[in-house]
C-alpha positions as CSV (number, residue, x, y, z in Angstrom):
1,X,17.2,3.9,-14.5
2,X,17.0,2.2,-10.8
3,X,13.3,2.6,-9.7
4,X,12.2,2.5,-5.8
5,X,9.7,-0.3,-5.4
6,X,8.4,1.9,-2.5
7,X,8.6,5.2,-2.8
8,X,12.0,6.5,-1.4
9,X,9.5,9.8,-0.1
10,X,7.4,7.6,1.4
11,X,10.4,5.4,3.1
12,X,11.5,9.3,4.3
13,X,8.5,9.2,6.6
14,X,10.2,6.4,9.4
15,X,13.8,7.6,8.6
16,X,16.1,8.6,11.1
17,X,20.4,9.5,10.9
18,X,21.9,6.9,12.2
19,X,25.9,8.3,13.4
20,X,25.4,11.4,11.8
21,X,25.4,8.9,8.3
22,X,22.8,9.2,5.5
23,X,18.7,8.4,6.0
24,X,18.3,5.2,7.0
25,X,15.2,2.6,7.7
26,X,15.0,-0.2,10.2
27,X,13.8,-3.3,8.7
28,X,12.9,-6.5,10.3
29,X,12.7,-9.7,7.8
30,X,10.0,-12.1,7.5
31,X,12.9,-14.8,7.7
32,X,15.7,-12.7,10.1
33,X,14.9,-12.5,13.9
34,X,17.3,-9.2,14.3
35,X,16.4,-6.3,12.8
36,X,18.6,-4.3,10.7
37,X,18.9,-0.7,9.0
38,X,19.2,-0.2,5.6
39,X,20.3,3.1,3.8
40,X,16.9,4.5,1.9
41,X,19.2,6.3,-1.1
42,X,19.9,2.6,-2.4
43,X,17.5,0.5,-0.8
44,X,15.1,-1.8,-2.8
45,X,16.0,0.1,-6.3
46,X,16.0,-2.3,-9.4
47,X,17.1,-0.9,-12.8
48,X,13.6,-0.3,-15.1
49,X,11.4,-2.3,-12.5
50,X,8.3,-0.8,-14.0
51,X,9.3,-0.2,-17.4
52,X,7.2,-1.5,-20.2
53,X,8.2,-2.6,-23.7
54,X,7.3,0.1,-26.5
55,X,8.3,1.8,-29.7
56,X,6.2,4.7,-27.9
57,X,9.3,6.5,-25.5
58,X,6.0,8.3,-23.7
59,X,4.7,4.5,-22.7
60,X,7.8,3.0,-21.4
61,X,8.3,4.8,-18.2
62,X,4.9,6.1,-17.9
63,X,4.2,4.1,-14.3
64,X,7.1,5.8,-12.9
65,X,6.6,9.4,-14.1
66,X,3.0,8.4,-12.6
67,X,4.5,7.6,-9.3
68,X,6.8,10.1,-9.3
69,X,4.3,13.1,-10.4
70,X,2.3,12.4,-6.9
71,X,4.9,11.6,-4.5
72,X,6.4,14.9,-5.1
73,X,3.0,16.3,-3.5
74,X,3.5,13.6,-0.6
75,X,5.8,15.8,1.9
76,X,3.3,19.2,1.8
77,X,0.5,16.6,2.4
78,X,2.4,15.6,5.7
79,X,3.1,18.9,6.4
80,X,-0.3,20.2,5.9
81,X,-1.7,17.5,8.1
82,X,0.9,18.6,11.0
83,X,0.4,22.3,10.7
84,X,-3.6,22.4,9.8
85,X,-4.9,19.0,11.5
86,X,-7.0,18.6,8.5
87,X,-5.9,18.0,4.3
88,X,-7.5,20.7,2.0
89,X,-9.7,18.4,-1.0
90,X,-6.6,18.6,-3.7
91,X,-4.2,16.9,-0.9
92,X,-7.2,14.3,0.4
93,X,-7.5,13.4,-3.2
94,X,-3.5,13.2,-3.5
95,X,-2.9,11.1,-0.6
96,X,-6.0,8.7,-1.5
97,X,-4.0,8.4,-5.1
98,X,-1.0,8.0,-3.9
99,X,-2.3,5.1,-1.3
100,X,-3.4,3.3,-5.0
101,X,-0.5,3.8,-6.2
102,X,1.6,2.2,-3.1
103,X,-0.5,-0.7,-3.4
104,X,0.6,-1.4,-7.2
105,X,3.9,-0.6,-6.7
106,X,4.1,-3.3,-3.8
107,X,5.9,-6.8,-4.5
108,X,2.8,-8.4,-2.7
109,X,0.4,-7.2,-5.1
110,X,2.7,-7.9,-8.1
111,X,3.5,-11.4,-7.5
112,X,0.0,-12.2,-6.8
113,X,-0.8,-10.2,-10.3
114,X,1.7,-12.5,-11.9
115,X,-0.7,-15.4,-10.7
116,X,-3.6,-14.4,-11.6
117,X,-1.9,-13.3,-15.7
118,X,-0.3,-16.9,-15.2
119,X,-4.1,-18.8,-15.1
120,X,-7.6,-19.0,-16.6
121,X,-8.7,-16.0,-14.7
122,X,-6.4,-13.7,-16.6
123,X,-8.9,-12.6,-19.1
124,X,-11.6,-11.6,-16.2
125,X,-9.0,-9.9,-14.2
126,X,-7.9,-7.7,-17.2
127,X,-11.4,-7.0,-18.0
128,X,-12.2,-6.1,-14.3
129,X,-9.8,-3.6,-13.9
130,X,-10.5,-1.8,-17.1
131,X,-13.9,-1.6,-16.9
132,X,-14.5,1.6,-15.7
133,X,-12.6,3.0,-18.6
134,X,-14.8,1.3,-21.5
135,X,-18.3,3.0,-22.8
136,X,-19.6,0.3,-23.8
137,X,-19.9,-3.7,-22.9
138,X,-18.3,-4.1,-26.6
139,X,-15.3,-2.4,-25.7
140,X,-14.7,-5.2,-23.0
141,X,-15.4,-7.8,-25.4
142,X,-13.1,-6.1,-27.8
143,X,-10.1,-6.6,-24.7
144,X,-9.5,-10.5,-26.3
145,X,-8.4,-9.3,-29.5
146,X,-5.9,-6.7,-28.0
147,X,-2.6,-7.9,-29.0
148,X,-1.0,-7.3,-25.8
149,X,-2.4,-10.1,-24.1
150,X,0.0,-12.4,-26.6
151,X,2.9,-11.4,-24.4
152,X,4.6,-13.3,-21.9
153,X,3.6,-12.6,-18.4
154,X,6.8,-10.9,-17.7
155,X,5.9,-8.2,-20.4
156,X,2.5,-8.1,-19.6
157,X,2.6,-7.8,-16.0
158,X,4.0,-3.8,-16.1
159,X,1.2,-3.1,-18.8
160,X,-1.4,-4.8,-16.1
161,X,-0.1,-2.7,-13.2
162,X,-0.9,0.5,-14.4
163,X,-4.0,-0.1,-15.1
164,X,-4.7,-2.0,-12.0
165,X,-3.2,0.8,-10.3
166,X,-6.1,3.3,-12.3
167,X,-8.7,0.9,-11.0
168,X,-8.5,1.4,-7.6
169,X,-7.8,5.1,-7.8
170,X,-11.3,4.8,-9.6
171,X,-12.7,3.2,-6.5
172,X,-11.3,5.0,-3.5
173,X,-11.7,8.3,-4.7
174,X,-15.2,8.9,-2.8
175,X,-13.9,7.4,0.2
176,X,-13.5,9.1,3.6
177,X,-10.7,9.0,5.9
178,X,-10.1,9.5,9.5
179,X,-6.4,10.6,10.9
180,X,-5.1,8.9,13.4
181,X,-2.2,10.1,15.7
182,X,-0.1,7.3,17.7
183,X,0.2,7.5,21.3
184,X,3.3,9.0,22.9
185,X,5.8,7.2,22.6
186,X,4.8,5.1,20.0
187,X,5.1,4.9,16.6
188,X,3.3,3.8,13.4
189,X,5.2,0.6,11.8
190,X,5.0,0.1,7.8
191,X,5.7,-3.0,5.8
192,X,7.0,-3.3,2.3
193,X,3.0,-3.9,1.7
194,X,2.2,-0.5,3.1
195,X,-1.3,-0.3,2.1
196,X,-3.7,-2.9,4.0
197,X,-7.1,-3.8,2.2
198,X,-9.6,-5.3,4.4
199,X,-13.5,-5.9,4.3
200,X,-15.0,-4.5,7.7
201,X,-15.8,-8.3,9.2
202,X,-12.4,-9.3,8.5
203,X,-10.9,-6.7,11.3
204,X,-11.4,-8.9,14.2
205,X,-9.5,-12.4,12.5
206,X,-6.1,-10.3,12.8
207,X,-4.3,-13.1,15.2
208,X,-0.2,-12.2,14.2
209,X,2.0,-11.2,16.6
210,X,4.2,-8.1,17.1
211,X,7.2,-8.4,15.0
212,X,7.0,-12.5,15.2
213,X,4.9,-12.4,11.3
214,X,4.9,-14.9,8.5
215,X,4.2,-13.9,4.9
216,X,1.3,-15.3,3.1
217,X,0.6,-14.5,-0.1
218,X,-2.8,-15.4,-1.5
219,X,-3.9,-19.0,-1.9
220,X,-4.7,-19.1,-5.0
221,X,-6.3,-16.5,-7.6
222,X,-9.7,-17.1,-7.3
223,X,-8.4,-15.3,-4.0
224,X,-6.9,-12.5,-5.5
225,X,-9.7,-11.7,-7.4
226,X,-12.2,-11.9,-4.5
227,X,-9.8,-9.8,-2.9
228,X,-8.9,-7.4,-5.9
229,X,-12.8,-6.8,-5.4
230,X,-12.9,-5.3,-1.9
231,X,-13.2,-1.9,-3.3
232,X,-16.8,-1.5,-2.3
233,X,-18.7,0.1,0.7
234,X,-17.4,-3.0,2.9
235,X,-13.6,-2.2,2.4
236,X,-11.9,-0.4,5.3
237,X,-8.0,0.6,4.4
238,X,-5.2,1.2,6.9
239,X,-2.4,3.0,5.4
240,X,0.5,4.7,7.5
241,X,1.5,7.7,6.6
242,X,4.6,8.4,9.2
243,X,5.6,7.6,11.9
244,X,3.6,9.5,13.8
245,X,0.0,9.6,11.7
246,X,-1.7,6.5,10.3
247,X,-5.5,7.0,7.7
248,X,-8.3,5.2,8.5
249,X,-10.1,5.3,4.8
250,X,-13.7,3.7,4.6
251,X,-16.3,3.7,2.6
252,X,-18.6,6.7,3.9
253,X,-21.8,4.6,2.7
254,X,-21.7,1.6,4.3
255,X,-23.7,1.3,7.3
256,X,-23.6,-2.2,9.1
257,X,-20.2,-1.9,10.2
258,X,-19.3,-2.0,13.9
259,X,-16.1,-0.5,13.3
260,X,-16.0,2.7,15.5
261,X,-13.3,4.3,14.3
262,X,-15.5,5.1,11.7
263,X,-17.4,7.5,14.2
264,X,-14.4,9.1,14.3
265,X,-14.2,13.1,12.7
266,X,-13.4,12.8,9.4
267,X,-10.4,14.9,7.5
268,X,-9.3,15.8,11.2
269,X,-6.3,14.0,13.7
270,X,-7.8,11.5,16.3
271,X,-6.3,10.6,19.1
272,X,-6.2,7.1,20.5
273,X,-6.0,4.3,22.9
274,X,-3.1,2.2,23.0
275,X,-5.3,-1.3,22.7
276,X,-6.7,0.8,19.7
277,X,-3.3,1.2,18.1
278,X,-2.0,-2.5,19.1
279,X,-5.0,-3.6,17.2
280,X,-4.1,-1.5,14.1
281,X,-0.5,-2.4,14.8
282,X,-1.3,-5.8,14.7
283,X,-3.1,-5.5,11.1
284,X,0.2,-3.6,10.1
285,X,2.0,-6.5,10.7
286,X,-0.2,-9.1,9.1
287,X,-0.2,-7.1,5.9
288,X,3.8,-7.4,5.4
289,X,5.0,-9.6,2.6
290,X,8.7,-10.1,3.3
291,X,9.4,-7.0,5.8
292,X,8.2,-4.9,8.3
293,X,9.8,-1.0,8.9
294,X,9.9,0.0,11.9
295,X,8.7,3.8,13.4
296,X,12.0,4.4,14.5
297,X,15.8,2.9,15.3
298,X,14.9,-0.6,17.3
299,X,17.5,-2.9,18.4
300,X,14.9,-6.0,18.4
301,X,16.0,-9.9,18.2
302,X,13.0,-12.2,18.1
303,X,15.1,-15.3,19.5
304,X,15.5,-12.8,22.9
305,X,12.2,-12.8,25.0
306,X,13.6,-9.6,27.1
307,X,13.2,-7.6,24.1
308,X,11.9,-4.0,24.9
309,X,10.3,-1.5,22.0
């Protein structure tokens, strides 16, 4: 079965019908200077992407029947949101699953995964992201006897994932968040790393430019892990959710940061500046791996300085 590496409802969210044709996405490359449109239906979709191998049929395709469970709640969460201005608690605690779930889904997050399986820090990663999950400090011990950590990396990776996946669900389910609504004529860009993970000092060392990005994934793991760990009081998460509405999610505990959209009323649309949402567009844009999506239909060519968006 083809699986979406991001979720085709989510992709839905910065469509547009492009000559009365199918949904389709605008995509600018990492490596392209034109952007182009893509057709969501068959876009990014590789055959058992997130299967596992098992004897169990329940375990092989349990990571996609995951993903596919919440996104199915994902359109009445955006049209909750537009009608109400606010999410009820089931939907809050929907969307905040679903932005976990983004996250592993996400080739950035997997390759950088692979790493970390792929060195000495695999047994600590493993450990870290079950450990909310095990009673007792012999139950972690008891994870370097399990018999899955024989398999090759390939294998092991789409065991990891889920779990991973659980792990920050774990984490971000008592965080806030704060709706934020771009200004007219504007729109919210996405990336194919939709998700963006920062700790609240790193929000002012966002130097990319719009559209002009370059990839960069992790140095090394002891990077990944430091950043795998950013699930605290100091993380601050910026996560579009359309075109049109972006979530602020923080950490409602943390009290040194200087961050004021955090003064921001919670559970309830904000509007904005426009330096405010360069700023968050600019974030956006850092946190791509190999493509940005665009809010709506651009005609953009980075070679061409008399570009217009």
């Amino acid at each position: 079965m083809k699986q979406h590496v991001i979720s085709k409802t989510y992709l839905e969210q910065f469509s547009f019908i492009h000559k009365g044709d199918g949904k389709q996405i605008c995509i600018k490359y990492a490596d392209k200077s034109r952007t182009t449109r893509r057709y969501i239906k068959s876009f990014n979709r590789y055959v058992d992407f997130f299967d596992v191998v098992s004897d169990n049929p329940e375990l092989v395709r349990a990571f996609e029947s995951h993903g596919q469970t919440i996104e199915t709640h994902y359109p009445q969460i955006i049209e909750q949101l537009e009608n109400t201005k606010s999410l009820s608690d089931n939907y809050s605690s929907y969307l905040l699953q679903y932005s976990a779930n983004l996250i592993s889904r996400s080739n950035y997050w997997r390759y950088n995964i692979k790493t970390v399986l792929n060195s000495e820090h695999k047994l600590t990663f493993i450990k870290h992201t079950l450990r909310h999950v095990m009673e007792t400090e012999e139950d972690i011990i008891a994870i370097e006897n399990n018999e899955l950590l024989k398999l090759p990396t390939e294998e092991l990776l789409n065991w990891v994932i889920p779990n991973f996946d659980d792990h920050l669900w774990f984490n971000l389910c008592v965080f806030e968040i704060v709706f934020l609504k771009a200004p007219d004529a504007r729109g919210w860009f996405t990336s194919d790393n939709p998700v963006a993970i920062l700790k609240a000092s790193e929000r002012n060392n966002i130097l990319s430019k719009l559209l002009s990005f370059i990839s960069k994934p992790l140095k090394k793991p002891e990077d990944f892990l430091s950043n795998a760990e950013t699930i605290s009081e100091k993380t601050e998460i910026y996560f579009p959710l359309s075109s049109k509405y972006l979530a602020f999610i923080y950490h409602p505990k943390l009290k040194s940061s200087t961050n004021k959209l955090r003064l921001l009323k919670s559970n309830s649309i904000n509007e904005i500046s426009v330096s405010v949402f360069d700023n968050i567009t600019e974030i956006i844009i850092k946190n791509s791996y190999e493509y940005l999506i665009c809010p709506f239909d651009i005609e953009y060519d980075t070679n061409k300085r008399t570009n217009e968006i």
